[in-house]
SESELO-986698 format. One record per atom (N, C-alpha, C, O): atom name; residue number from 1; x, y, z; chain; residue in one letter. Coordinates in steps of 0.1 Angstrom, whole numbers. Each point is the difference from the previous one (the first is absolute). Layout:
<nodes>
at	i	px	py	pz	ch	aa
CA	NUM	X	Y	Z	A	A
...
</nodes>
This chain:
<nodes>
at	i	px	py	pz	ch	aa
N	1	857	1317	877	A	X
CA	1	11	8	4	A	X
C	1	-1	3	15	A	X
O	1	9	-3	8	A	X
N	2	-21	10	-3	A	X
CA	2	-4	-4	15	A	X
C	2	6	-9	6	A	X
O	2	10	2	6	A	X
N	3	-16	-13	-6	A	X
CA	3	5	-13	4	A	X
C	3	17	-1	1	A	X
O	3	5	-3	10	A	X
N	4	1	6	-19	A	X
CA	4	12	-2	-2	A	X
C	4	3	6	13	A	X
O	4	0	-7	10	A	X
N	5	4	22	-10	A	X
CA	5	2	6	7	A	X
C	5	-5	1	15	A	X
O	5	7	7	8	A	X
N	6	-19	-14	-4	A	X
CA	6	-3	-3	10	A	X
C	6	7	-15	6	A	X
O	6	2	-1	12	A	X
N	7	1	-8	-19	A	X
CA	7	9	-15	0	A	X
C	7	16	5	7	A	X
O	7	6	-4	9	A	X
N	8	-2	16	-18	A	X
CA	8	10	-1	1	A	X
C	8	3	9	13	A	X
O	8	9	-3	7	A	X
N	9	-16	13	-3	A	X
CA	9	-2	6	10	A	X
C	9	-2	-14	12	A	X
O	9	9	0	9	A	X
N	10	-18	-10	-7	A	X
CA	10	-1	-9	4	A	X
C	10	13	-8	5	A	X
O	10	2	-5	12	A	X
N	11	6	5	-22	A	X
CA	11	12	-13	-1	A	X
C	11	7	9	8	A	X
O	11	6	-5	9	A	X
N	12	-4	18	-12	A	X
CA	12	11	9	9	A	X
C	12	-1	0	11	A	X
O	12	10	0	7	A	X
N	13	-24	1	-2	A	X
CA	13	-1	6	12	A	X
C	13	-6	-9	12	A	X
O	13	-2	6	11	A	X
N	14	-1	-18	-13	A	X
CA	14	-11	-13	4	A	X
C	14	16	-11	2	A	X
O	14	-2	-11	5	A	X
N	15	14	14	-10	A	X
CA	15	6	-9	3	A	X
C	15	10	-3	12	A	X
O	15	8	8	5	A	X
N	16	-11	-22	0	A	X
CA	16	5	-2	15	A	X
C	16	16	1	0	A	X
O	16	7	0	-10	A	X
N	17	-3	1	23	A	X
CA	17	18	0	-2	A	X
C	17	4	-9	-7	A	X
O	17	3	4	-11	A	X
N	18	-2	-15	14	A	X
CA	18	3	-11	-10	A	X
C	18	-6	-1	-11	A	X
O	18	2	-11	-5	A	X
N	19	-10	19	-1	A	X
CA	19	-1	7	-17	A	X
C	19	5	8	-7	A	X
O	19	-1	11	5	A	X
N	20	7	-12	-16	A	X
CA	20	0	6	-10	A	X
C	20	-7	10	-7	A	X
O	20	-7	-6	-8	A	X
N	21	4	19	8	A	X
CA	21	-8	9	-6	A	X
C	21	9	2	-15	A	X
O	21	11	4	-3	A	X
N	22	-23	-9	-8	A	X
CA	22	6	0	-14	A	X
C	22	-11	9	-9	A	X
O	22	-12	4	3	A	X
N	23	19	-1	-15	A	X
CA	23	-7	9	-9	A	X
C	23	3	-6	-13	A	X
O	23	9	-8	-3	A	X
N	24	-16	12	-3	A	X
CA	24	0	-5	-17	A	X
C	24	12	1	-9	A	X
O	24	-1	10	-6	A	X
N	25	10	-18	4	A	X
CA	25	16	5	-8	A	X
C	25	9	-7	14	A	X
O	25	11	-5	-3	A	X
N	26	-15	4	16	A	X
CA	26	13	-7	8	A	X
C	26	-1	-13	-4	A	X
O	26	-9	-7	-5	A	X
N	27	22	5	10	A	X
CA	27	8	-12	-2	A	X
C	27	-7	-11	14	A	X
O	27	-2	5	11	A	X
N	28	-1	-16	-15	A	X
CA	28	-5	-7	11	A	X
C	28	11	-9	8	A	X
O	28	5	-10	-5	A	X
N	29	-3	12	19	A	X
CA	29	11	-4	3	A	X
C	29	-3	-12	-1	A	X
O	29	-11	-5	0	A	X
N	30	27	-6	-1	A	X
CA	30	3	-17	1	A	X
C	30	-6	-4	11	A	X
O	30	3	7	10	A	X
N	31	-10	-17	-7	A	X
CA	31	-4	-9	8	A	X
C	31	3	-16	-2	A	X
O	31	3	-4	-11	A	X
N	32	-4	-3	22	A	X
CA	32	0	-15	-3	A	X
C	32	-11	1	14	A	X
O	32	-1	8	10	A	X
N	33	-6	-19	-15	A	X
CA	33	-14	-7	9	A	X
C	33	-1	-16	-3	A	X
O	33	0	-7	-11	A	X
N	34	-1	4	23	A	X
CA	34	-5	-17	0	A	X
C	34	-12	2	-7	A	X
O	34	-8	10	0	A	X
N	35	6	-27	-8	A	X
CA	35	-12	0	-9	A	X
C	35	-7	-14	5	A	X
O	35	4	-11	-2	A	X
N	36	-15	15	7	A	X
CA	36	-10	-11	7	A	X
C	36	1	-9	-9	A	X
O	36	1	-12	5	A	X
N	37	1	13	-21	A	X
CA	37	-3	-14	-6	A	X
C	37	11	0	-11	A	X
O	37	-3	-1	-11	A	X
N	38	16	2	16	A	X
CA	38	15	-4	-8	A	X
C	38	10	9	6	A	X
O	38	1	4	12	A	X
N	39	6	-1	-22	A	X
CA	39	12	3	5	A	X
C	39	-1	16	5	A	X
O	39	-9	7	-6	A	X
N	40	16	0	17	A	X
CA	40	2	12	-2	A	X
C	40	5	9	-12	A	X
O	40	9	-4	-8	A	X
N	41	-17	17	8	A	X
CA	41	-1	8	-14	A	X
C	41	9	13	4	A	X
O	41	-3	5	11	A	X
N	42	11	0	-17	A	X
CA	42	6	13	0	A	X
C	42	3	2	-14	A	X
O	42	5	-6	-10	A	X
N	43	-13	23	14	A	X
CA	43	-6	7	-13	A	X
C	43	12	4	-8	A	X
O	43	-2	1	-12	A	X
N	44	13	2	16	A	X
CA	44	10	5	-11	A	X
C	44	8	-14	-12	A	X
O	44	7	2	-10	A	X
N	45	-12	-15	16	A	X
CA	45	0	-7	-8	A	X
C	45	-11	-4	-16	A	X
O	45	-1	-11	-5	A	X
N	46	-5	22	2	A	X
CA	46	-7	0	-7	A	X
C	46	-2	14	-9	A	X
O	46	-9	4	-7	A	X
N	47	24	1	11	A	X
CA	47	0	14	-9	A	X
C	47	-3	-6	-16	A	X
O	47	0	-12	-4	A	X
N	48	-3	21	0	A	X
CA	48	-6	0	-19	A	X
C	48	-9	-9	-1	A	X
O	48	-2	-9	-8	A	X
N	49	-6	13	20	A	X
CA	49	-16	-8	-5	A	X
C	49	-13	8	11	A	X
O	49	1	4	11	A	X
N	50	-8	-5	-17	A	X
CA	50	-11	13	9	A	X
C	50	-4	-9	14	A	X
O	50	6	-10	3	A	X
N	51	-10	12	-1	A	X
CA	51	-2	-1	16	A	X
C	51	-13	5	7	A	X
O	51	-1	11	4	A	X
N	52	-11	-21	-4	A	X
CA	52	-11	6	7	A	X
C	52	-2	-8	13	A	X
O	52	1	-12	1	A	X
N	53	-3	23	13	A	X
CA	53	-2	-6	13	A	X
C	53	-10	0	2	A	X
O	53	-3	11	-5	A	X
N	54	-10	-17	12	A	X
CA	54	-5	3	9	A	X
C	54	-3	-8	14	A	X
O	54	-2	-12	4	A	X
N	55	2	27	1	A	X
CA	55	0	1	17	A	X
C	55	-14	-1	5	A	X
O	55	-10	7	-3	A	X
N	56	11	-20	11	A	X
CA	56	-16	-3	4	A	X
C	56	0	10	16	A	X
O	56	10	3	6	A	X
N	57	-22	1	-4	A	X
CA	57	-4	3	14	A	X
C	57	-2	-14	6	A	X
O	57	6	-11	-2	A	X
N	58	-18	15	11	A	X
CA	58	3	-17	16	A	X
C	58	-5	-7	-11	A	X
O	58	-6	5	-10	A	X
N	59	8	-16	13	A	X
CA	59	-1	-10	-15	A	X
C	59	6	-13	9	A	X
O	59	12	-3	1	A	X
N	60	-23	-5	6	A	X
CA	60	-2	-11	8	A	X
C	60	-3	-7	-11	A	X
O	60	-9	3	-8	A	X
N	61	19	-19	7	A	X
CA	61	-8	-6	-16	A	X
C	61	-9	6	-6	A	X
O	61	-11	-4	1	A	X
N	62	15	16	-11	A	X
CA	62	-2	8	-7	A	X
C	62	-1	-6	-23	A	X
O	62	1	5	-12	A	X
N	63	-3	-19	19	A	X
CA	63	6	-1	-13	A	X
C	63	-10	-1	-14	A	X
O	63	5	-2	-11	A	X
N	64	-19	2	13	A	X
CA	64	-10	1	-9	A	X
C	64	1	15	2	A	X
O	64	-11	1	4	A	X
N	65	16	12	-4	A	X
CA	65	1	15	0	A	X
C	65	9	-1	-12	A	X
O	65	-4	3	-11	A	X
N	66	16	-7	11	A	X
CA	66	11	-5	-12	A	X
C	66	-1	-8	-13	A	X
O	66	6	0	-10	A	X
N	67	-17	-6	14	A	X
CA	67	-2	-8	-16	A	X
C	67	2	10	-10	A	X
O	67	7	-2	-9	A	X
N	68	-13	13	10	A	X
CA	68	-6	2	-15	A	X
C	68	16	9	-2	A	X
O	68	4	2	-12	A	X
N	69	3	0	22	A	X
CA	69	11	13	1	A	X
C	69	16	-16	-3	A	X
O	69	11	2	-6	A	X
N	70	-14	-12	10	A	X
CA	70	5	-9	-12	A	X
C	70	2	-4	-15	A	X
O	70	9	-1	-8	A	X
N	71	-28	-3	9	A	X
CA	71	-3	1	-16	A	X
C	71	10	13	-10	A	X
O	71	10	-2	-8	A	X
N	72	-15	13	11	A	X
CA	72	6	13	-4	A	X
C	72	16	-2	-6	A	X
O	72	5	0	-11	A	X
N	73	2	-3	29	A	X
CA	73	13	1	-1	A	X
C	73	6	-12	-13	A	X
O	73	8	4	-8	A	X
N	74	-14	-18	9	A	X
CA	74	4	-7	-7	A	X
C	74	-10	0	-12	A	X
O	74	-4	-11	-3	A	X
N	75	-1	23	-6	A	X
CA	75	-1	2	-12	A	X
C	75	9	5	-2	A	X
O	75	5	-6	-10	A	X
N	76	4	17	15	A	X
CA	76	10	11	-3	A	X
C	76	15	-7	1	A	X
O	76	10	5	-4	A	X
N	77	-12	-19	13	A	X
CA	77	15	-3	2	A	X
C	77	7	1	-18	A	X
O	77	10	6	-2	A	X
N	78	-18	-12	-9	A	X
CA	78	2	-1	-15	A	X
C	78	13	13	-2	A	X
O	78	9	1	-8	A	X
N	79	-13	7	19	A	X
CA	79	5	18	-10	A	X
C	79	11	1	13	A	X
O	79	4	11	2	A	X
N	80	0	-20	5	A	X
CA	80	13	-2	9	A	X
C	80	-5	6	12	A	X
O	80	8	1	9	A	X
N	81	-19	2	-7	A	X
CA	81	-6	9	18	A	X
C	81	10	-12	8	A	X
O	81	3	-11	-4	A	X
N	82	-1	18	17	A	X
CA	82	0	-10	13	A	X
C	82	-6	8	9	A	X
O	82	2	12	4	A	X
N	83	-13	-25	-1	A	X
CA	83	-10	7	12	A	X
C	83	7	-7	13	A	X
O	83	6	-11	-1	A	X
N	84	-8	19	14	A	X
CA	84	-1	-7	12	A	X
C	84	-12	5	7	A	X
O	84	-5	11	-4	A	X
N	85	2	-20	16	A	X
CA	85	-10	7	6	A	X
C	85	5	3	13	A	X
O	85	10	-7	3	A	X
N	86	-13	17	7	A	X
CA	86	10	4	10	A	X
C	86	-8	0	15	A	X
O	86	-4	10	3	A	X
N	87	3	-19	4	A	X
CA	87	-3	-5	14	A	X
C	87	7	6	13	A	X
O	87	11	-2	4	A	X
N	88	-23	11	2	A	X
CA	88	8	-1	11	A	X
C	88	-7	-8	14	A	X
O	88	-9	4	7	A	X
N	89	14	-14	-7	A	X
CA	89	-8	-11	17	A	X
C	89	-3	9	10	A	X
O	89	5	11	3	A	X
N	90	-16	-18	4	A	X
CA	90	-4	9	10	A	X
C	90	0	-14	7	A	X
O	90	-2	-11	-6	A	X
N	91	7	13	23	A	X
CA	91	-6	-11	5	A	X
C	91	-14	-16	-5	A	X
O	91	-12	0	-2	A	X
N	92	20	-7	2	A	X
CA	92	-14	-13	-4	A	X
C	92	-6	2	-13	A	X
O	92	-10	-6	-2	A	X
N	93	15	15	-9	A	X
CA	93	-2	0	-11	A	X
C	93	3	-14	-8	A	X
O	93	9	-7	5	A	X
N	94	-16	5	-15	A	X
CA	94	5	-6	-11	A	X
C	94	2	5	-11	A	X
O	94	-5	10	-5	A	X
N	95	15	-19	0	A	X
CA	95	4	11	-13	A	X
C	95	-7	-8	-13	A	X
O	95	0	-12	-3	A	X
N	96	-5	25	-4	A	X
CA	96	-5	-8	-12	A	X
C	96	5	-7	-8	A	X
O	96	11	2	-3	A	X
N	97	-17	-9	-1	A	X
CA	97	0	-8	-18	A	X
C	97	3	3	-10	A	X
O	97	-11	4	-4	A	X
N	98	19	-3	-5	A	X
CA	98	0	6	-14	A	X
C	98	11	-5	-7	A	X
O	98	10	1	6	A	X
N	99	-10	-7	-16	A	X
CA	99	9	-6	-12	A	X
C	99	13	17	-1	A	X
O	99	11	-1	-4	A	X
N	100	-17	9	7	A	X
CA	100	9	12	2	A	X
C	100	12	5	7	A	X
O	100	-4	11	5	A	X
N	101	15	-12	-1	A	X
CA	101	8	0	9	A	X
C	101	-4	9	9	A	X
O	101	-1	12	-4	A	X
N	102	-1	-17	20	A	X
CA	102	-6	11	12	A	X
C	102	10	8	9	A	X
O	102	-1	-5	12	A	X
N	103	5	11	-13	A	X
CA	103	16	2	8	A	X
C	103	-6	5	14	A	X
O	103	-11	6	-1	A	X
N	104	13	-7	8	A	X
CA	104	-3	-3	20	A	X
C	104	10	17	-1	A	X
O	104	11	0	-6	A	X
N	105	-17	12	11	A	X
CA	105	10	11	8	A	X
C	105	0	-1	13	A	X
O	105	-11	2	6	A	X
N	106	24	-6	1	A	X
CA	106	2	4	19	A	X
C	106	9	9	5	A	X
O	106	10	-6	-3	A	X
N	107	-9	9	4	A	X
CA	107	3	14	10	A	X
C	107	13	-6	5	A	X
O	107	8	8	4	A	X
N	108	-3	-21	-3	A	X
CA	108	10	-5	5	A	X
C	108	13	-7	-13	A	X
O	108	10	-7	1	A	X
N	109	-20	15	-11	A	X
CA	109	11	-7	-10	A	X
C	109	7	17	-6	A	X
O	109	-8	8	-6	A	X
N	110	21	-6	9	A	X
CA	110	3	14	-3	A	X
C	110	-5	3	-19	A	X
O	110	-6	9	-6	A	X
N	111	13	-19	4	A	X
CA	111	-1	0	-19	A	X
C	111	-15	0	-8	A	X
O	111	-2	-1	-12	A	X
N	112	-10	3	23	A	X
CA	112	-10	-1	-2	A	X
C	112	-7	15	-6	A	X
O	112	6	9	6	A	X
N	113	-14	-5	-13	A	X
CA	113	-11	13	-2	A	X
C	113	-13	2	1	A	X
O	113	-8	-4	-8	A	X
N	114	4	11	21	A	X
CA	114	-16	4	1	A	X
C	114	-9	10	-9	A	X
O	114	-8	2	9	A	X
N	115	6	2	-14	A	X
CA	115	-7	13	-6	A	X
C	115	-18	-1	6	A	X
O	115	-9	-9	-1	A	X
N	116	10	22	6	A	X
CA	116	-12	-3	4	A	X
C	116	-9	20	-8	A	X
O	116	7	10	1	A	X
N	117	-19	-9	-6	A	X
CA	117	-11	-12	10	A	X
C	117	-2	-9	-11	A	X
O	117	1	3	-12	A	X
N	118	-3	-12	17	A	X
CA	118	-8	-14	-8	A	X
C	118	-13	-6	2	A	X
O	118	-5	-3	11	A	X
N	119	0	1	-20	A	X
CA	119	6	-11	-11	A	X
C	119	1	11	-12	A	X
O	119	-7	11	-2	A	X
N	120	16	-17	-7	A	X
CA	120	3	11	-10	A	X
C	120	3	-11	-12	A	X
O	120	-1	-12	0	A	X
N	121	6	19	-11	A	X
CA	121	8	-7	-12	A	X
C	121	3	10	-9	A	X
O	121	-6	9	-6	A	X
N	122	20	-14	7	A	X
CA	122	10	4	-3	A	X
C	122	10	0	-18	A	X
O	122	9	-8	-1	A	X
N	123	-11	14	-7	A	X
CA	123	5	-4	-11	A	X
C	123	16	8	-3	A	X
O	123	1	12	-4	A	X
N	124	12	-21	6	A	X
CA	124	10	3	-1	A	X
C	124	5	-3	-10	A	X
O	124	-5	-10	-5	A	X
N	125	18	18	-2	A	X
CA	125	1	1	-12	A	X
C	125	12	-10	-2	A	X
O	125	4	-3	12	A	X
N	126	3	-4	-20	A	X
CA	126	13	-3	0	A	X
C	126	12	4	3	A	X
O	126	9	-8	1	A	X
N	127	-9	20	1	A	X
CA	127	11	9	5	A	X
C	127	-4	4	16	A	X
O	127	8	7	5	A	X
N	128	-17	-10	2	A	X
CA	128	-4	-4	14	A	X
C	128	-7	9	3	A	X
O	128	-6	-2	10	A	X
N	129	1	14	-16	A	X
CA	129	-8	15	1	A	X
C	129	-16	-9	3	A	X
O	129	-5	-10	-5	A	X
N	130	2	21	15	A	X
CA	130	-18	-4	2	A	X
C	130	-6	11	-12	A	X
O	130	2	12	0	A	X
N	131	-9	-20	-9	A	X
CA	131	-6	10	-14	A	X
C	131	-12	-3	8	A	X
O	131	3	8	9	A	X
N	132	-14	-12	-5	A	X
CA	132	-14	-4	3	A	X
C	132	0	-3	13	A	X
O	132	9	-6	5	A	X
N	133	-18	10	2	A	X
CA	133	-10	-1	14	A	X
C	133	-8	0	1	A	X
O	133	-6	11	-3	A	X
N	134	-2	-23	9	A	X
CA	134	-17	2	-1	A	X
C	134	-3	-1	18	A	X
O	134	10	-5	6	A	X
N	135	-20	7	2	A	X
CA	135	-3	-1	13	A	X
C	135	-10	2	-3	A	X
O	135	-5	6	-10	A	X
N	136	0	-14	22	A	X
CA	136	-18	-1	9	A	X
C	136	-9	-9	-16	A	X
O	136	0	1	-13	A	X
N	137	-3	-5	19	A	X
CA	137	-13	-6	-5	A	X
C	137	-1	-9	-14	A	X
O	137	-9	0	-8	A	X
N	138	23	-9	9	A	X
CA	138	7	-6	-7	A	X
C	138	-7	-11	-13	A	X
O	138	0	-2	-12	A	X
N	139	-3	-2	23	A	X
CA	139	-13	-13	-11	A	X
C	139	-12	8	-4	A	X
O	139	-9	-5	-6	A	X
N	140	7	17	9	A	X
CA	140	-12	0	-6	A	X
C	140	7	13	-11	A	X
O	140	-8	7	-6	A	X
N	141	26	-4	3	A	X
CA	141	2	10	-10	A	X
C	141	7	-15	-10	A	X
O	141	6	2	-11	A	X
N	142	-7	-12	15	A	X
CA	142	9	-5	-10	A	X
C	142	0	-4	-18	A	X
O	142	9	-7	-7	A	X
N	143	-19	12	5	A	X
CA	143	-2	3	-13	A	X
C	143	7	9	-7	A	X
O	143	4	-1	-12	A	X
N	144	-2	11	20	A	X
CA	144	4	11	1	A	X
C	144	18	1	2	A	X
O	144	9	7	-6	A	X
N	145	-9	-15	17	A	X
CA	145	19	-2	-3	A	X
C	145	4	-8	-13	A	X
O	145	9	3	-9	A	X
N	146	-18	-17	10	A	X
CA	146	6	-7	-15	A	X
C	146	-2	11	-14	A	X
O	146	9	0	-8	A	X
N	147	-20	10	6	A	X
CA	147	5	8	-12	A	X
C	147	14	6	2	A	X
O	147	10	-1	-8	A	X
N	148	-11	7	22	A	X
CA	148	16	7	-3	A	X
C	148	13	-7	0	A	X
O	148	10	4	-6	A	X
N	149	-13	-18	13	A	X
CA	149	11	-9	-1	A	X
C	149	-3	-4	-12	A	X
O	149	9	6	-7	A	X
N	150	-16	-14	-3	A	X
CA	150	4	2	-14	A	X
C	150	4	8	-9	A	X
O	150	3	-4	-11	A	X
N	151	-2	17	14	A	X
CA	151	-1	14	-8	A	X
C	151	15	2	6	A	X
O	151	8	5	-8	A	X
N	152	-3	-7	18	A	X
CA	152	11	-3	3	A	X
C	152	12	-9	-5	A	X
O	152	11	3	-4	A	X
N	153	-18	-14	6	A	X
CA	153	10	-14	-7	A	X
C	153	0	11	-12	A	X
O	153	10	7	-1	A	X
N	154	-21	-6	-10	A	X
CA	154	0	-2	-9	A	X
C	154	9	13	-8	A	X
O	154	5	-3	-11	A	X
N	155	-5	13	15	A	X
CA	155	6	9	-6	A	X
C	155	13	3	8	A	X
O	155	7	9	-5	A	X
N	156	-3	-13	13	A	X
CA	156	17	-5	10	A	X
C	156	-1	16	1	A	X
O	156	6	6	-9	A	X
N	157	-12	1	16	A	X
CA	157	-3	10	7	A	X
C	157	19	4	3	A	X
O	157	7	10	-4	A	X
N	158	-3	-20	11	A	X
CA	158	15	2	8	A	X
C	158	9	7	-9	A	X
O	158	9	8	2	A	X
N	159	-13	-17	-17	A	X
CA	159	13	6	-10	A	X
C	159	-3	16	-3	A	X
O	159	10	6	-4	A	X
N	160	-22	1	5	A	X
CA	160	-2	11	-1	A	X
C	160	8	10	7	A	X
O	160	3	-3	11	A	X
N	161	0	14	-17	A	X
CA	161	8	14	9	A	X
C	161	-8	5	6	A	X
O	161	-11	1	-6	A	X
N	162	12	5	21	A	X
CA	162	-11	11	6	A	X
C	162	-10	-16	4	A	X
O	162	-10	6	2	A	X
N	163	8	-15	0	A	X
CA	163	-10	-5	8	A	X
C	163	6	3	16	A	X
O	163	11	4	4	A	X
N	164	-20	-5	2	A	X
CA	164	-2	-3	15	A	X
C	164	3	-10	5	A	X
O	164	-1	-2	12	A	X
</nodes>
């Protein structure tokens, strides 16, 4: 519960102009982002299906960091998840690898969304609400997000009254 409230104190107050400061129950605004490896993705095309992001930090071909955060995502695709992973280039970057769709954020695309700080992940509901936030220290909690992201899939948390 700590944690929680220290994250979300975090998200409020750590976010840059061109961020978004969100809390548990908002609505996550529409975006469209180019996707390093297919087509561009925009999120409101995938109402009525949950929605997990994660936001990498500097992540210079970063793409052995994502395997296992693929594996995951494509156990869960079965229960309708759509994962993306969320890039932001820094000069001379490369962008990673992943069978995962990688969406590129620039600052020059208006229809684009930053949330910072990152790296994070993100578990949105079908109705577009952020129900889950995890920060800092990502790969080494991720045992820890897949319980809640199964405990999530699995009991459709969203259809519940009074969730967050």
């Amino acid at each position: 519960m700590v944690f929680r409230i220290w994250a979300l104190f975090l998200i409020m107050f750590s976010a840059s102009s061109n961020a978004q400061a969100l809390e548990l129950g908002d609505s996550i605004p529409d975006f469209v982002m180019a996707s390093e490896n297919g087509a561009p993705k925009r999120l409101s095309e995938h109402v009525g299906k949950p929605v997990m992001l994660i936001w990498l930090d500097d992540c210079d071909g970063c793409a052995e960091r994502l395997i296992q955060w693929q594996y995951l995502a494509e156990s869960r695709a079965v229960d309708g998840l759509v994962t993306w992973v969320i890039w932001q280039p820094e000069e001379g970057y490369q962008a990673p690898w992943s069978r995962l769709p990688i969406l590129r954020y620039e600052s020059t695309n208006k229809e684009s969304w930053l949330f910072r700080p990152n790296p994070a992940v993100m578990l949105i509901s079908p109705n577009g609400t952020l129900d889950h936030i995890f920060l800092q220290d990502l790969d080494e909690r991720r045992s820890e997000i897949a319980g809640v992201l199964n405990d999530w899939l699995q009991k459709k948390q969203w259809l519940q009254e009074g969730i967050k």
